[in-house]
Each structure stands twice: as C-alpha cells, then as structure tokens.
C-alpha angles and dihedrals in degrees: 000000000000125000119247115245127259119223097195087057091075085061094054093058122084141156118233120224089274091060094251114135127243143175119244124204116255081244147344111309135166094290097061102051122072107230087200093062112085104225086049093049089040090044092048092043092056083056099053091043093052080056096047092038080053096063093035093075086066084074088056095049094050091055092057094040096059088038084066094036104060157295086282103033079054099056105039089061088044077054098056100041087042090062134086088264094046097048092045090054094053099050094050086052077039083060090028092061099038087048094040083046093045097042088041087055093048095046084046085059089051086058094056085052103249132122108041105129104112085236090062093040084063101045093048094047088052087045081061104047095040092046092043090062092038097048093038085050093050099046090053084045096056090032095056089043094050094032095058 
C-alpha cells in the first residue's frame, strides 16, 4: 500500500546556501520568530489579543442576554462585573481592545506599505504600548467620573 503524494511537500523542502537540503515549515511558527525582539513579541501579542478581544465578547453577550432576560438575570450579571473579579475583567479587555486597535492600526500602516525602517518599527511598537496604558488609563478615568 503506497502513500499518496503530497503536493504541498515539494514546498517544504529547500537548499541552504551550502546546497544541503532542509525542510521548511508550511508557515511562520514559533521557531522561527525571536521573542526577544520587540515587533515579534508585539506581532505575537496582537494574535493572542484578537483571540482574547474575541471571548470577550462573550461577556458582552452575557450582559445582553440577562438585560433581555430579566430584573435577576440583570443584576446578577451587574453583581458580578461590579466585583473585584468583574472589574478586574473589564479593565484588562479594556487593555486587550486599546492594544488589539493600536497594533491593528499599525499593522494597517505595514500593509500600505509604510513604516518599515527598523527606526520606525521601534517608534511605532513603543507608540502601541505607551498609548495602550494611556488610553486604557483614561477610559477607566472617564468611565469612573461619568459612571458614578
């Protein structure tokens, strides 16, 4: 019994520069990215916060949910985001979405092509992690002035 054959495998497969043979991933991964350097761990970091942004719409979700369910449903959920847990919750998706926005606009400028100097790559990735506190800092400021 043979194997059938595999087109994508021909695309794994490359030389080095000294001729010897060796087998490519199928696309970037973990070993191929230095954690230590900035737009890696920044690149990485926009990944994983799509994902958390993502669930965190389930919070979202819960909230309505219990607004259309009734007076209890309600405020149990206003109970629990209301605790330490719940509030702690909100301000890191509070984080999560300014840092997901900020990165996404960065990433936004990559695509039109601008902004590729490693200077600038720099500048850019510390614009995204300053903003992301400051911004993150000032909504829970505004929010706890017009909230209370």
């Amino acid at each position: 019994m043979t194997t059938p054959h595999d087109a994508r495998e021909a695309l794994m497969t490359g030389r080095r520069s000294d001729g010897t043979t060796v087998r490519r991933p199928l696309s970037p991964h973990l070993q191929v990215y230095d954690m230590l350097q900035m737009n890696s761990a920044l690149s990485i970091t926009h990944r994983i916060t799509g994902a958390i942004w993502s669930a965190g719409t389930l919070l979202l979700v819960w909230w309505l949910v219990a607004a259309a369910t009734g007076e209890e449903s309600f405020a149990r959920v206003q109970w629990f985001l209301g605790s330490f847990l719940g509030l702690l919750v909100l301000f890191g998706l509070t984080a999560v979405t300014w840092y997901h926005t900020l990165a996404g606009l960065r990433h936004l400028m990559w695509d039109w092509g601008f902004g590729f100097e490693l200077p600038t790559m720099y500048a850019t990735g510390r614009a995204v992690l300053i903003g992301t506190a400051v911004l993150t800092v000032l909504t829970w400021i505004l929010a706890l002035i017009f909230w209370g």
